[in-house]
Backbone and ligand atoms as CSV (ligand in chain L), in Angstrom:
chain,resi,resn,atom,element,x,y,z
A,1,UNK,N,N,7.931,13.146,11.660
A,1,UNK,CA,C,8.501,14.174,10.765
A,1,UNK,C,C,7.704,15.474,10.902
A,2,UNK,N,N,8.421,16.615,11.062
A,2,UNK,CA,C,7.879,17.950,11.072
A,2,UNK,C,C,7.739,18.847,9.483
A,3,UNK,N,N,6.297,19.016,9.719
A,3,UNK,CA,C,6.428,19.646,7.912
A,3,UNK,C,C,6.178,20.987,8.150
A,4,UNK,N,N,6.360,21.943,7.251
A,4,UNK,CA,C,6.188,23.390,7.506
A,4,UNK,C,C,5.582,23.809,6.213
A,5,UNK,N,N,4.384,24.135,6.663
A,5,UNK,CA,C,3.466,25.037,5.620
A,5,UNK,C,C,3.370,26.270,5.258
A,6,UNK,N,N,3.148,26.373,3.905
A,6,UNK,CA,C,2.868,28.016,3.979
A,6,UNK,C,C,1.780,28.131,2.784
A,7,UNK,N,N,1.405,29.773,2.388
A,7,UNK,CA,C,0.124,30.028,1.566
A,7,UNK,C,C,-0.043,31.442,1.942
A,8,UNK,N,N,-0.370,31.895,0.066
A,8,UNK,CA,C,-0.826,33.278,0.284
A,8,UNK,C,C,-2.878,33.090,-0.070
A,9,UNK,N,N,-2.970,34.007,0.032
A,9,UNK,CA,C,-4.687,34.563,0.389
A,9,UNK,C,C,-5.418,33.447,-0.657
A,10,UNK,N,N,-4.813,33.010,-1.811
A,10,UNK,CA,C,-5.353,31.929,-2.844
A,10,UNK,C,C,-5.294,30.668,-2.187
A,11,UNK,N,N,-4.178,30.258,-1.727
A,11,UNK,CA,C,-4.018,28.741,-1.055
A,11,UNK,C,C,-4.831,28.284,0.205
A,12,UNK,N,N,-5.136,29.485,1.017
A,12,UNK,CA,C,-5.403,29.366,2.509
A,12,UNK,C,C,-6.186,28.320,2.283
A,13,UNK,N,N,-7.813,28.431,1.777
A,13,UNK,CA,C,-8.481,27.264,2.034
A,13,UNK,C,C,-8.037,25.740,1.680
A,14,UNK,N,N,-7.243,25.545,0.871
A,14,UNK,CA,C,-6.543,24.312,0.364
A,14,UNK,C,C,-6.074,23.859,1.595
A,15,UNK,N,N,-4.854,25.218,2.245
A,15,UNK,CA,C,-4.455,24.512,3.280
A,15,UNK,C,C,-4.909,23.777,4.341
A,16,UNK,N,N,-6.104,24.437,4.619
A,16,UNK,CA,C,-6.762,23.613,5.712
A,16,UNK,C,C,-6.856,22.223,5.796
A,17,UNK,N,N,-7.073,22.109,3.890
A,17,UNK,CA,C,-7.679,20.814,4.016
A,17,UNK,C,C,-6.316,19.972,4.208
A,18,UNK,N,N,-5.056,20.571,3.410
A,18,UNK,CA,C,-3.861,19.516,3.870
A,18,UNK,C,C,-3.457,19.483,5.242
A,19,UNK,N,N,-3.699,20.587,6.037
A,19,UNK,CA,C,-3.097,20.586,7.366
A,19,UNK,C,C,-3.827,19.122,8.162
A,20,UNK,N,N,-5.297,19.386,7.615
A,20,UNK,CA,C,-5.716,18.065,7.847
A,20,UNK,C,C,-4.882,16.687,8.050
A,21,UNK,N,N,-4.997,16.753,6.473
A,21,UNK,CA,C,-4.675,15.324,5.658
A,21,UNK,C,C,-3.416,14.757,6.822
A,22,UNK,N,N,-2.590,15.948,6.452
A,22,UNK,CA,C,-0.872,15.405,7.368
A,22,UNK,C,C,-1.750,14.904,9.195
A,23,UNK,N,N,-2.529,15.595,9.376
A,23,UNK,CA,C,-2.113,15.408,11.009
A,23,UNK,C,C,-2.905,14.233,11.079
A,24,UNK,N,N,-4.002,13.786,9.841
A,24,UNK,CA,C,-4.404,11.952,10.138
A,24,UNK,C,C,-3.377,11.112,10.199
A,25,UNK,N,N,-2.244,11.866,8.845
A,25,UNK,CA,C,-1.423,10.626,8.938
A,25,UNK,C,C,-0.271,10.587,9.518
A,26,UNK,N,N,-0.602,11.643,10.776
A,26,UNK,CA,C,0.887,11.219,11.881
A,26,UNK,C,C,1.449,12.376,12.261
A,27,UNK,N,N,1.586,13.611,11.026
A,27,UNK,CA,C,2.528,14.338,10.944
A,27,UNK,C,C,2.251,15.725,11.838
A,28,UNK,N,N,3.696,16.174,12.019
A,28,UNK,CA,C,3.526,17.162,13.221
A,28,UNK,C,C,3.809,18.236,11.891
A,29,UNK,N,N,2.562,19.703,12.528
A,29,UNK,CA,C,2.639,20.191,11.116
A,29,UNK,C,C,2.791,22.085,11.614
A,30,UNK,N,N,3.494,22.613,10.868
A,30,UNK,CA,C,4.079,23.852,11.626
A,30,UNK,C,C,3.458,24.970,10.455
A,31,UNK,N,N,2.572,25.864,10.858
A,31,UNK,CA,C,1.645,26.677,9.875
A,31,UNK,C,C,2.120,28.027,9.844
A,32,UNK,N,N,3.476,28.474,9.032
A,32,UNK,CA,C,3.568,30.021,8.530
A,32,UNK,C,C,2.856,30.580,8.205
A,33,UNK,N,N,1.528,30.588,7.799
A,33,UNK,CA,C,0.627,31.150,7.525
A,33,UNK,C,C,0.656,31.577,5.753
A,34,UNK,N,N,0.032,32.041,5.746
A,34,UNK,CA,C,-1.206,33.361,5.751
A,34,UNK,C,C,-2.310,32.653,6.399
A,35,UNK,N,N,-2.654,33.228,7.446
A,35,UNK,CA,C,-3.769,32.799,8.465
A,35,UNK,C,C,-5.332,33.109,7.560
A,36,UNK,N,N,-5.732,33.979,6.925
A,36,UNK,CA,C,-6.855,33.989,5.949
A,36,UNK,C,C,-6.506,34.236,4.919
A,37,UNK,N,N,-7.711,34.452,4.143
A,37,UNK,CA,C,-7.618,34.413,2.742
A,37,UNK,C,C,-7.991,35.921,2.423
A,38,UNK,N,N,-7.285,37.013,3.057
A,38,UNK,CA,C,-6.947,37.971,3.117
A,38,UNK,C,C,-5.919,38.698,2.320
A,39,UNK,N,N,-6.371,38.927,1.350
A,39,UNK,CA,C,-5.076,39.754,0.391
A,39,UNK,C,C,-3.439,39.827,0.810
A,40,UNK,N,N,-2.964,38.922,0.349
A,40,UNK,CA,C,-1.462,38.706,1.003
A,40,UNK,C,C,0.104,38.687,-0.220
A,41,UNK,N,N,0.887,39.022,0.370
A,41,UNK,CA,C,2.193,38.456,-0.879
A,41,UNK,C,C,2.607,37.530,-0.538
A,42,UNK,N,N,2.558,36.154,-1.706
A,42,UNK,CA,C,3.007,35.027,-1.433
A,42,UNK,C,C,4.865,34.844,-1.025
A,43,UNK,N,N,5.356,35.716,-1.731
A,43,UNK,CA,C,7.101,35.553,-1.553
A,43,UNK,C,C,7.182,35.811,0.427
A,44,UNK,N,N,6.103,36.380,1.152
A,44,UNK,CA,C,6.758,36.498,2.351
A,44,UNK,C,C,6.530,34.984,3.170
A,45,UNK,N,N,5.294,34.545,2.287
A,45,UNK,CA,C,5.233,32.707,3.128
A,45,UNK,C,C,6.076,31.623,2.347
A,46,UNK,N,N,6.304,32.402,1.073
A,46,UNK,CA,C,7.426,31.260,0.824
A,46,UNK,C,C,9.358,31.300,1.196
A,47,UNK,N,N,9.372,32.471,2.170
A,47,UNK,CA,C,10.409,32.639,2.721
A,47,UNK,C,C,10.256,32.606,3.865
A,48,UNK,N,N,9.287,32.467,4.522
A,48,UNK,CA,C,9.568,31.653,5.935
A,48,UNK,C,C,9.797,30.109,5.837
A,49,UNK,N,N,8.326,29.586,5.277
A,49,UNK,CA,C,8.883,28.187,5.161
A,49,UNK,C,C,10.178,27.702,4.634
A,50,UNK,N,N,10.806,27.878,3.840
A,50,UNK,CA,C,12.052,27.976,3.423
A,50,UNK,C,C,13.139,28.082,4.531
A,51,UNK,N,N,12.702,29.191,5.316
A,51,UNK,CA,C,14.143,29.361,6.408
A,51,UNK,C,C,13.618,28.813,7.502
A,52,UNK,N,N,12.600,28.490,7.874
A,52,UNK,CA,C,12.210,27.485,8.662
A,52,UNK,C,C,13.204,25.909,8.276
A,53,UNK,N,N,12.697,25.669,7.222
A,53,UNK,CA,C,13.787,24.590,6.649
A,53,UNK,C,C,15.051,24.834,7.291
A,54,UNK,N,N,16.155,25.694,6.288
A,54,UNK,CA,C,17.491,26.070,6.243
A,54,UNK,C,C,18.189,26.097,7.528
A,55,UNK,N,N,16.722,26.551,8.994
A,55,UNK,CA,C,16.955,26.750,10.230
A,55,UNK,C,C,17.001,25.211,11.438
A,56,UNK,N,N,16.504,24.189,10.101
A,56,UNK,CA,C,16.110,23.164,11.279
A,56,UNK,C,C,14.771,23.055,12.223
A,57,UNK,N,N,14.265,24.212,11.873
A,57,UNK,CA,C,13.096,23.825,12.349
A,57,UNK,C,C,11.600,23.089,12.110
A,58,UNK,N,N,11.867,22.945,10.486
A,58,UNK,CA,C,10.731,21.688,10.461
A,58,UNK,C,C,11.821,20.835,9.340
A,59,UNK,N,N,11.606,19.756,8.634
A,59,UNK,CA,C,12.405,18.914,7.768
A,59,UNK,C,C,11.680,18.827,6.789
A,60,UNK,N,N,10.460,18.987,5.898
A,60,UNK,CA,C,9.975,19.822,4.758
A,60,UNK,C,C,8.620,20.363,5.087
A,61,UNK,N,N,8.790,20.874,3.640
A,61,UNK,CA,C,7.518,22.202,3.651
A,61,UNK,C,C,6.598,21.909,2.240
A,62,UNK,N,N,5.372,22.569,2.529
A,62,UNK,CA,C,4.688,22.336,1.500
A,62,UNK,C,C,3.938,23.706,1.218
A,63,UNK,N,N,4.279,24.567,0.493
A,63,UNK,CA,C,3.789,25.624,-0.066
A,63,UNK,C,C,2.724,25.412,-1.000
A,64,UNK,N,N,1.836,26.751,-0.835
A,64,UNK,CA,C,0.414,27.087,-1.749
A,64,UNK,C,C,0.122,28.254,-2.193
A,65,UNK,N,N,0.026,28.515,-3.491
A,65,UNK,CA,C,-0.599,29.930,-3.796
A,65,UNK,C,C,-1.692,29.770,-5.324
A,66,UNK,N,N,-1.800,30.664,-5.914
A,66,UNK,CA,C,-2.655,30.220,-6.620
A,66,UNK,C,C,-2.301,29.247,-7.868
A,67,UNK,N,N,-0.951,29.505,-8.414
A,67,UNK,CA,C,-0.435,28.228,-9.423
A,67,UNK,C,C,0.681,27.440,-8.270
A,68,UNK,N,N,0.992,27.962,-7.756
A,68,UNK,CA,C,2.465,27.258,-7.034
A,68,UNK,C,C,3.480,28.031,-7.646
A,69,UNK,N,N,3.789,28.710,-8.487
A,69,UNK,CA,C,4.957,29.265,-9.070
A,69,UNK,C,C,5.530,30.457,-8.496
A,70,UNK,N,N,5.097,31.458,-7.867
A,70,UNK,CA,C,5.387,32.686,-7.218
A,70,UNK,C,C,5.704,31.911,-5.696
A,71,UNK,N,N,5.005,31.531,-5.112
A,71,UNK,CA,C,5.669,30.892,-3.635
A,71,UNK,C,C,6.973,29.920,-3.944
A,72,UNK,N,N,7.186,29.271,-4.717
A,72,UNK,CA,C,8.461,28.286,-5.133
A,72,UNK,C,C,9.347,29.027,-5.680
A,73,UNK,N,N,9.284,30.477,-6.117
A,73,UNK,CA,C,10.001,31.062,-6.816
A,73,UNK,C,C,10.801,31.179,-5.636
A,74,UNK,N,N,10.165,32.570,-4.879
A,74,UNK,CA,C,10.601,32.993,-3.464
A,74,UNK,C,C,10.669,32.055,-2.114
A,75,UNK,N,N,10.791,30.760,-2.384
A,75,UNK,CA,C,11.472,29.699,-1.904
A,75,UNK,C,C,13.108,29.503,-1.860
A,76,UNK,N,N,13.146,29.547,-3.350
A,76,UNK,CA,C,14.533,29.012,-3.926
A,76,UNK,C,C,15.321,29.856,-3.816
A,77,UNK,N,N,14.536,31.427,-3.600
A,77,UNK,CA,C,15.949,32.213,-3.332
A,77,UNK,C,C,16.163,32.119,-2.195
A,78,UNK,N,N,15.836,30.898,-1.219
A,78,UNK,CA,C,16.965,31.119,0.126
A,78,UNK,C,C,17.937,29.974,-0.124
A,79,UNK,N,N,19.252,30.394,0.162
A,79,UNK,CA,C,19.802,29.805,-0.013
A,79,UNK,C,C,19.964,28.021,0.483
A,80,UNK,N,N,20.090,27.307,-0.295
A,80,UNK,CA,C,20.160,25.960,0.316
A,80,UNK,C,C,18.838,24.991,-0.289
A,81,UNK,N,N,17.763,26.088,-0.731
A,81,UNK,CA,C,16.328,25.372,-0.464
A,81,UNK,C,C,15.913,25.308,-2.153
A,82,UNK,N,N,15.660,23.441,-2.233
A,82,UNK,CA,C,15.193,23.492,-3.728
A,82,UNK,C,C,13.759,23.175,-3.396
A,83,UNK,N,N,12.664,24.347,-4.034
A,83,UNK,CA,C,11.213,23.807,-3.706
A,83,UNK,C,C,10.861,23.529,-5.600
A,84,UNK,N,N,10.098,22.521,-5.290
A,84,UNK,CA,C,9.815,22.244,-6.995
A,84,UNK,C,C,8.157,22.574,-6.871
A,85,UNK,N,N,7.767,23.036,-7.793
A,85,UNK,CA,C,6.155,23.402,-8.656
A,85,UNK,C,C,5.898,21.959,-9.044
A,86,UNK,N,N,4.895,21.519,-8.741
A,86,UNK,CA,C,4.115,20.285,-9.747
A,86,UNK,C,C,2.753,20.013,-9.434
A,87,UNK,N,N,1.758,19.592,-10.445
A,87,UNK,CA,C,0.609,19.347,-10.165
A,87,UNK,C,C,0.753,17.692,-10.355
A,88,UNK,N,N,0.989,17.105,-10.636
A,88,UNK,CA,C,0.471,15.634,-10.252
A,88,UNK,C,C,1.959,15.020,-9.324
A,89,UNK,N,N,1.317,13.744,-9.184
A,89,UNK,CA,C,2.331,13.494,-8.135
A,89,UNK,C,C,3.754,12.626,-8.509
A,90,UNK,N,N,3.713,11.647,-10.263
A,90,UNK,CA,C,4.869,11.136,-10.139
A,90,UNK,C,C,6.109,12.382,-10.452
A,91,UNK,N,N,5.889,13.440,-10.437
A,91,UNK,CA,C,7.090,15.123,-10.335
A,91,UNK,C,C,7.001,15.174,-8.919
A,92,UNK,N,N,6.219,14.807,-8.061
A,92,UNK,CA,C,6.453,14.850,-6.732
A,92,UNK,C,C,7.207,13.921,-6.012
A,93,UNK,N,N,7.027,12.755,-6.104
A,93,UNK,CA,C,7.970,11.422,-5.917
A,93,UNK,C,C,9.361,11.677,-6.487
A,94,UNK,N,N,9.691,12.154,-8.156
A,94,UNK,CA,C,11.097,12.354,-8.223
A,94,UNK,C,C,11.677,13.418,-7.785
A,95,UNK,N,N,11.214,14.137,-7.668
A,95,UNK,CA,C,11.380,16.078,-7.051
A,95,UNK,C,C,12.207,15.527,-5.601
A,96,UNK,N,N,11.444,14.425,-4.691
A,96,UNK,CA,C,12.253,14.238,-3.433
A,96,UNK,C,C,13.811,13.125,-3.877
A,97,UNK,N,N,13.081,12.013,-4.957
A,97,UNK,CA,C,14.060,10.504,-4.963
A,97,UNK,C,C,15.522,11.347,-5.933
A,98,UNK,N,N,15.131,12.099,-6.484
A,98,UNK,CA,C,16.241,12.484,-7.626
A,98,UNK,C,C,16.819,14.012,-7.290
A,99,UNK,N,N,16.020,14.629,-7.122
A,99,UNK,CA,C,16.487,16.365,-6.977
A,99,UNK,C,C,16.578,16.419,-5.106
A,100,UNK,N,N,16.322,15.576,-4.269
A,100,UNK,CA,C,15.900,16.190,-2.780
A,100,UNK,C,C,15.795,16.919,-2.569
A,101,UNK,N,N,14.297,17.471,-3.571
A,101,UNK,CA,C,13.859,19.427,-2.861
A,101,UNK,C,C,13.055,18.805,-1.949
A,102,UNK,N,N,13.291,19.988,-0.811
A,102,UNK,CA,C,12.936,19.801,0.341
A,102,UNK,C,C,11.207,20.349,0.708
A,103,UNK,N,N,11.087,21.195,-0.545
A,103,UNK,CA,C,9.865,21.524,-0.480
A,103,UNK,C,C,8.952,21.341,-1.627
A,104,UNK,N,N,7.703,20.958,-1.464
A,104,UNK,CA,C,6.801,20.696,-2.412
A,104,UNK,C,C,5.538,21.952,-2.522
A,105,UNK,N,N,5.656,22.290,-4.251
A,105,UNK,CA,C,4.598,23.755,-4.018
A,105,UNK,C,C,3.311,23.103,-5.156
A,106,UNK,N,N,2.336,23.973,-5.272
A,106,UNK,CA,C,1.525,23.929,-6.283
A,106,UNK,C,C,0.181,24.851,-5.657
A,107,UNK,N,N,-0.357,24.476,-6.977
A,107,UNK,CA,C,-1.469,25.823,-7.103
A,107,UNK,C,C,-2.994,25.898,-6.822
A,108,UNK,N,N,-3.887,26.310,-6.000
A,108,UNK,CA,C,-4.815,26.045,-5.668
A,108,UNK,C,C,-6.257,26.626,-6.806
A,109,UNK,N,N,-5.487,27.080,-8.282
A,109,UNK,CA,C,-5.836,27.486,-9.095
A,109,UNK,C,C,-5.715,26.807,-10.007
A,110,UNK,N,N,-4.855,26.053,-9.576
A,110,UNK,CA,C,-4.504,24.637,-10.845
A,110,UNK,C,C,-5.109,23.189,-10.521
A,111,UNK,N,N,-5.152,22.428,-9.480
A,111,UNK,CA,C,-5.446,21.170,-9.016
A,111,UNK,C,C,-6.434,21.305,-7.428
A,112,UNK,N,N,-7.410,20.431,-7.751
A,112,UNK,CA,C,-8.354,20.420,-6.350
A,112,UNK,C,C,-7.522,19.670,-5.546
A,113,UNK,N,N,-8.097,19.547,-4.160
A,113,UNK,CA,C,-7.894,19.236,-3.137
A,113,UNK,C,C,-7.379,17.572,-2.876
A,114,UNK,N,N,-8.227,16.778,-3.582
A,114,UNK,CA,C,-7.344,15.306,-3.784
A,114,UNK,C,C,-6.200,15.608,-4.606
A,115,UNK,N,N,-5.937,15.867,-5.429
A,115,UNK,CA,C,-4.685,15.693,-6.665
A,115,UNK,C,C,-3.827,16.126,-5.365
A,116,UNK,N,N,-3.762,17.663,-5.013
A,116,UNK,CA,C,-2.709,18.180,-3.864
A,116,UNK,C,C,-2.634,17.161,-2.731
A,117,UNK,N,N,-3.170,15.813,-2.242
A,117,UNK,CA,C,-2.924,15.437,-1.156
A,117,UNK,C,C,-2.464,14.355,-1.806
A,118,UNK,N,N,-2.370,13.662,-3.049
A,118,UNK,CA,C,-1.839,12.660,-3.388
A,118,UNK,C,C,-0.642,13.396,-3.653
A,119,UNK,N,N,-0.313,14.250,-4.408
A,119,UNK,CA,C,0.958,15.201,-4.674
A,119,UNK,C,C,2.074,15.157,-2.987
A,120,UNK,N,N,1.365,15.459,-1.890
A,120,UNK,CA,C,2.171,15.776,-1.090
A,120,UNK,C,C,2.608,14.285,-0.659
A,121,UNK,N,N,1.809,13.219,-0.388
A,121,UNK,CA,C,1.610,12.122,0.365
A,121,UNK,C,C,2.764,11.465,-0.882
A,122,UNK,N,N,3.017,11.711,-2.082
A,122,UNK,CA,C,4.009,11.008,-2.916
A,122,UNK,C,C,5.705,11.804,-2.328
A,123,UNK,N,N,5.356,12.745,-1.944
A,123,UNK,CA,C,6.522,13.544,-2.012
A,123,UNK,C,C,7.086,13.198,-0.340
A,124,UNK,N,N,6.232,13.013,0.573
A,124,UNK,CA,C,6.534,12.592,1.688
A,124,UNK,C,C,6.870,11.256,1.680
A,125,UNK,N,N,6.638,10.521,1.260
A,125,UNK,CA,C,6.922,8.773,1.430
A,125,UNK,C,C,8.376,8.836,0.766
A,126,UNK,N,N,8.655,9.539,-0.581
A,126,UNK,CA,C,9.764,9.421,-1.101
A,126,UNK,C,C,11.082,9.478,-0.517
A,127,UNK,N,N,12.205,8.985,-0.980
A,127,UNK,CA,C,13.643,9.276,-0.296
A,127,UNK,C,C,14.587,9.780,-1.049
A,128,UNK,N,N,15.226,10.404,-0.950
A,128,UNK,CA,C,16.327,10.790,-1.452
A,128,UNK,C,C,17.358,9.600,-2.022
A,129,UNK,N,N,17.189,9.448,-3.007
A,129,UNK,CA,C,18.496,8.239,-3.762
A,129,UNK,C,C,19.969,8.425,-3.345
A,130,UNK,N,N,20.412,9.721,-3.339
A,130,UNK,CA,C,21.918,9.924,-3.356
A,130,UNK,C,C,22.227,9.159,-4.406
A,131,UNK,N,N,23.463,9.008,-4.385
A,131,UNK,CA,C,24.442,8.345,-5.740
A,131,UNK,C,C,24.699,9.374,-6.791
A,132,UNK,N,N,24.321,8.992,-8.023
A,132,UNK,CA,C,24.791,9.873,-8.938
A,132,UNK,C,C,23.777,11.155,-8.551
A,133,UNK,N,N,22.563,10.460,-8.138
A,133,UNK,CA,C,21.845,11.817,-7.823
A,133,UNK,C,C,22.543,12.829,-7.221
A,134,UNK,N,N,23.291,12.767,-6.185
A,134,UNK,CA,C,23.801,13.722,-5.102
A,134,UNK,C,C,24.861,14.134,-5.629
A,135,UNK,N,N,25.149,13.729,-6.842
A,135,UNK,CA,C,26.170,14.669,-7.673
A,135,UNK,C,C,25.783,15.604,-8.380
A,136,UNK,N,N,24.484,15.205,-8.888
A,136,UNK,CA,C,23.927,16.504,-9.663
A,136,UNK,C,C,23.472,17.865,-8.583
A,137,UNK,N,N,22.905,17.019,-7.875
A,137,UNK,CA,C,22.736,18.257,-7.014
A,137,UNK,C,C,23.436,18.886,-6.304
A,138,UNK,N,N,24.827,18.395,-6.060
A,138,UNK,CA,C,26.081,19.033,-5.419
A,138,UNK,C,C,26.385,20.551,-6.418
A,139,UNK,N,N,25.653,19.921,-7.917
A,139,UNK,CA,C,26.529,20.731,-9.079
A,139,UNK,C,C,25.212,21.603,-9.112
A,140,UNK,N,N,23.981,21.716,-8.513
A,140,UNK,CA,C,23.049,22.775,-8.511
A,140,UNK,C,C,23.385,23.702,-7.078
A,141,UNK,N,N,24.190,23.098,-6.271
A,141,UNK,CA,C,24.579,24.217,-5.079
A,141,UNK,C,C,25.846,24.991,-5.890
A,142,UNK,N,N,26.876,24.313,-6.219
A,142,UNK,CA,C,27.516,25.017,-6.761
A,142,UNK,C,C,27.466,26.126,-7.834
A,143,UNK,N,N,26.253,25.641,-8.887
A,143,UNK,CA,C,25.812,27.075,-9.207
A,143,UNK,C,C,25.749,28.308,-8.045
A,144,UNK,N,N,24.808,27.739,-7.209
A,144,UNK,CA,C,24.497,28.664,-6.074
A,144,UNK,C,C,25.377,29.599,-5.809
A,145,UNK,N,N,26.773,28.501,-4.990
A,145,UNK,CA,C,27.786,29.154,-4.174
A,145,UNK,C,C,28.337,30.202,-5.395
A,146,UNK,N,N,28.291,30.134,-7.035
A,146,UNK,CA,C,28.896,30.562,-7.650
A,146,UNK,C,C,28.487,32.451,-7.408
A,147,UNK,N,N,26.884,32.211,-6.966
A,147,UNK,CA,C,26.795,33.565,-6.976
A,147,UNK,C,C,27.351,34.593,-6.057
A,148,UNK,N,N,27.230,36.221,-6.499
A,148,UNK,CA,C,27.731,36.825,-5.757
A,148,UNK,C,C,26.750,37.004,-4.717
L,1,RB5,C1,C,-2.288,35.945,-6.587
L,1,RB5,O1,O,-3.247,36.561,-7.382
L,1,RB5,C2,C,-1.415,35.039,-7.445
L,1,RB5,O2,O,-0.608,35.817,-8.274
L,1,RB5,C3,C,-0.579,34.119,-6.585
L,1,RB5,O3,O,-1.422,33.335,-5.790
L,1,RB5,C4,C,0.286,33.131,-7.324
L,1,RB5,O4,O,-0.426,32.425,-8.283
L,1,RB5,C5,C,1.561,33.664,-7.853
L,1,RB5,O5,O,2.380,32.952,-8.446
């Protein structure tokens, strides 16, 4: 599985440590950057990873900034892409089994470095249920499509 990362100037060092974590446990891992921890705007790494998604080019993403909330924001406005905010991990496990957001965010201002790798490692193992699930979320695109 291909994951696609991203992070503004708050997350960078976190990331390292997940870019890690994924490539012990297998995963091929695709880094939008913010390459340092260099004064950055998070909405431009949480819209690559995002259309990286939407594009097929990785199958999820795991965003970082300093709460998770500004990169997940500017996630969700691409179309198609539900990224959910959470600091512990059973919101990470249902975020994939119940909602199938494709991306997992949180904050490197909120949770150290274990909590975020149990967070991602729940959200990666998880599956998508479908069933009634995939009805609700049919009815969260359709909000979508509703817009102009
Ligand atoms: C940067 O100071 C901070 O606002 C950003 O990392 C993030 O927390 C925004 O939601």
């Amino acid at each position: 599985m291909k994951i696609g990362i991203g992070n503004d100037h708050v997350g960078y060092e976190m990331k390292q440590e997940i870019i890690d974590h994924l490539k012990e446990r297998g995963y091929e891992v695709v880094d939008y950057g913010a390459y340092s921890s260099e004064r950055c705007n998070y909405p431009v790494y949480g819209e690559k990873v995002a259309n990286a998604i939407v594009n097929g080019e990785v199958d999820l993403g795991v965003l970082i900034c300093g709460t998770g909330v500004g990169i997940s924001l500017a996630a969700n406005k691409v179309k198609g892409i539900r990224a959910c905010v959470c600091s512990e991990p059973y919101t990470a496990k249902l975020s994939r089994m119940h909602n199938n957001a494709q991306i997992i965010a949180f904050g490197a201002r909120v949770i150290g470095p274990e909590l975020a790798m149990m967070i991602v490692d729940e959200f990666l193992n998880a599956e998508f249920q479908g069933g009634r699930h995939a009805e609700r979320v049919a009815l969260i695109t359709e909000i979508e499509n509703r817009q102009k």
